[in-house]
C-alpha positions as CSV (number, residue, x, y, z in Angstrom):
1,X,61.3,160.2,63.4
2,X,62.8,157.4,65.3
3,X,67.2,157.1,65.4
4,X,68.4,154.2,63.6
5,X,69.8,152.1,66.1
6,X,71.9,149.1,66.4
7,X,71.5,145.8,69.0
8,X,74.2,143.5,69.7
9,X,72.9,140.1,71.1
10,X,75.6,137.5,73.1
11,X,74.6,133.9,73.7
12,X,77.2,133.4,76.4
13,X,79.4,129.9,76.1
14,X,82.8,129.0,77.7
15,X,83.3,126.9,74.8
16,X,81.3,128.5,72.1
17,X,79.9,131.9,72.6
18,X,77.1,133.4,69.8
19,X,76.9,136.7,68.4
20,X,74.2,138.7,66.3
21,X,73.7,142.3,65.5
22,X,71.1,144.2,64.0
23,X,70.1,147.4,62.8
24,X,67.2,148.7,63.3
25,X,65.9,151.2,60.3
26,X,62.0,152.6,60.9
27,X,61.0,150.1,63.0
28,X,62.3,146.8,61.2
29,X,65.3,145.1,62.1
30,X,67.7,144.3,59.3
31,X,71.2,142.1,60.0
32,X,74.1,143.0,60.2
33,X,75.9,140.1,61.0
34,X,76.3,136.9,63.0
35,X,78.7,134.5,64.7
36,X,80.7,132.6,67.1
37,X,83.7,133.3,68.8
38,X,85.4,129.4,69.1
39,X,87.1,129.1,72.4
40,X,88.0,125.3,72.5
41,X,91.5,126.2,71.4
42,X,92.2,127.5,75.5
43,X,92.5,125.0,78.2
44,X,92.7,127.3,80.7
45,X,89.3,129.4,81.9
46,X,90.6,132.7,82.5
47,X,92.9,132.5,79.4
48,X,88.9,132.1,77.5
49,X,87.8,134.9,79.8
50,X,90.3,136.9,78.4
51,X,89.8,136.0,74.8
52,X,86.0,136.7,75.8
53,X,86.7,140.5,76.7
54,X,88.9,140.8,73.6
55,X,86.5,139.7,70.8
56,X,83.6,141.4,72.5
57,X,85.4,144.6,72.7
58,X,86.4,144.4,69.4
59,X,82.5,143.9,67.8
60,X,81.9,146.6,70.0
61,X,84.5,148.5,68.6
62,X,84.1,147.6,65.1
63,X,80.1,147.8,65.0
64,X,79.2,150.4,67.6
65,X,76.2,148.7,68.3
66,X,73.9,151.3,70.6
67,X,72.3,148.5,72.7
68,X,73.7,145.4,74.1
69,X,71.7,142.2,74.7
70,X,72.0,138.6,76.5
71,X,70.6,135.9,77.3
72,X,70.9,134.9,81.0
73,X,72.6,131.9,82.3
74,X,70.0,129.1,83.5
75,X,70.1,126.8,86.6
76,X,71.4,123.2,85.5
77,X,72.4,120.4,87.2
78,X,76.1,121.5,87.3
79,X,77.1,124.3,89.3
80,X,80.8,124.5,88.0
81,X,79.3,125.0,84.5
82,X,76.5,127.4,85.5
83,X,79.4,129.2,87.6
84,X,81.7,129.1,84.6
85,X,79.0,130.3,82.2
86,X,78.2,133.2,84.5
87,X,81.9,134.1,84.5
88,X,81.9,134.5,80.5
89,X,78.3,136.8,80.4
90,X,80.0,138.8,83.1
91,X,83.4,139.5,81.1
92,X,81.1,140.0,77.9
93,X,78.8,142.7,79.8
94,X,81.8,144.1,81.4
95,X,83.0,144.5,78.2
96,X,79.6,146.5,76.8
97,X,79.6,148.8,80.2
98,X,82.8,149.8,79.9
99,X,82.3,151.2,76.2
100,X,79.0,152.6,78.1
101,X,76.5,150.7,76.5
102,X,73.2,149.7,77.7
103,X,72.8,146.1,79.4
104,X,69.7,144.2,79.0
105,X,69.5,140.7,80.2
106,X,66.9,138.4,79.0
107,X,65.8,134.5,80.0
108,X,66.2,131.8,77.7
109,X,62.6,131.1,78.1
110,X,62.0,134.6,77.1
111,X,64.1,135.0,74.0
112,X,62.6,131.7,72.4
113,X,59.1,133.1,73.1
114,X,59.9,136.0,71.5
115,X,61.4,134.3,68.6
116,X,58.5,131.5,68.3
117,X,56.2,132.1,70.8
118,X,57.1,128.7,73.1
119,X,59.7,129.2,75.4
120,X,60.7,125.4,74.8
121,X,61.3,126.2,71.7
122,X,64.4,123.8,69.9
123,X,67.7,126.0,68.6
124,X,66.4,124.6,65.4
125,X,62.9,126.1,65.6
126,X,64.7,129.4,66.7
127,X,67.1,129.5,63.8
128,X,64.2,128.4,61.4
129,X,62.2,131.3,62.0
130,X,65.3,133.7,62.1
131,X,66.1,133.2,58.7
132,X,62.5,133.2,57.8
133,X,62.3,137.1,59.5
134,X,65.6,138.7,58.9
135,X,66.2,136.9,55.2
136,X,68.9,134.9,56.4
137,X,70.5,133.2,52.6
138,X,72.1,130.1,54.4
139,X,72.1,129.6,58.3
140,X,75.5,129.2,60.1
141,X,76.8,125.8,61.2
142,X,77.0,126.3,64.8
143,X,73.3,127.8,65.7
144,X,75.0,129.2,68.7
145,X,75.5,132.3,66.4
146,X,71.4,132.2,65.7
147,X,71.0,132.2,70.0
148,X,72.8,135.2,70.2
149,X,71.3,136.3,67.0
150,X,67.8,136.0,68.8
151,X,68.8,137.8,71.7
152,X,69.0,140.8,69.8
153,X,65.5,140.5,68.2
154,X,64.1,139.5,72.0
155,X,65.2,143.0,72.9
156,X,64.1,144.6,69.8
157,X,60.7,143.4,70.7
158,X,60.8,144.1,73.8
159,X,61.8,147.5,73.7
160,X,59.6,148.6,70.4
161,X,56.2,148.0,71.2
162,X,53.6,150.5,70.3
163,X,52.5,153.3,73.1
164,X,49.3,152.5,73.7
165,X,46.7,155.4,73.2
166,X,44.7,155.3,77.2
167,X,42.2,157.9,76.3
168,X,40.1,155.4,76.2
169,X,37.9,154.1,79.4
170,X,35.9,150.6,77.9
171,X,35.3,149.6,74.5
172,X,32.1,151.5,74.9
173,X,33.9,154.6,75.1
174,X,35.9,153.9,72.3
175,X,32.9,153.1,69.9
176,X,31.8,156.6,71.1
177,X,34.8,158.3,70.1
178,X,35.3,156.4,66.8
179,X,32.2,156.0,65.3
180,X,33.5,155.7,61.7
181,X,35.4,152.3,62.5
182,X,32.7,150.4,63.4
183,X,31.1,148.3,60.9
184,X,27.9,147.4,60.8
């Protein structure tokens, strides 16, 4: 029987940063809960780095989520703000490593094909079919809760795929061995 576990998903921000967690119970995720932590109160950077650490800590803390997974910066056209967004995932995995949790780190592309199966998917799409899967009453305001919300799922998918049985050579060797499942 497979361990209950729980995924916490970050959608890094310097300005708004997105959380999710879920539970995972026999192989279905369930949520737990989902947000933002609002840093456009600080002016200063490291004073949101900071701030970053805290609150990330604390959902650790509070949750004791058994994975921890987020979405990876992408290359824009501004370098400060790609540097600046890879300072704030950094302080948020630092903070998962040092309660000794797992790090998985996943492409935006990735997580909305995961979610909706286009990795151009719209926040909106990705949100939409969030609540539609995990039974979501009313979506947040800011959807940057729903990005790190599908970060989670992304890794839940990616890590709980089904072993696949390779006793079997062709699919004429597996009409041999199964002869009761075909239909004729």
């Amino acid at each position: 029987m497979e361990k209950e576990r729980i995924i916490l998903g970050i959608d890094p921000g310097t300005t708004i940063m997105g959380y999710g967690l879920i539970k995972i119970v026999k192989k279905e995720a369930v949520l737990i809960a989902l947000g933002v932590i609002d840093l456009r109160k600080y002016s200063d950077h490291y004073v949101k780095l900071k701030h970053i650490l805290e609150r990330v800590t604390a959902l650790i803390d509070h949750f004791h989520p058994d994975e921890f997974a987020v979405e990876a910066p992408f290359y824009g056209k501004n370098v400060q703000s790609m540097l600046k967004l890879g300072r704030a995932q950094g302080v948020a995995m630092s903070a998962a490593l040092s309660r000794s949790l797992p790090v998985f780190e996943y492409a935006p592309r990735k997580i909305k094909m995961s979610i909706t199966g286009q990795g151009n998917a719209s926040k909106e799409q990705v949100a939409m079919l969030l609540k539609n899967l995990l039974k979501i009453d009313e979506l947040p305001s800011d959807l940057d809760a729903t990005d790190g919300l599908a970060a989670a799922m992304c890794h839940f998918y990616q890590t709980n795929t089904p072993v696949q049985d390779r006793s079997f050579n062709s699919w004429k060797d597996f009409i041999n061995k199964n002869p009761g499942r075909i239909k004729k």
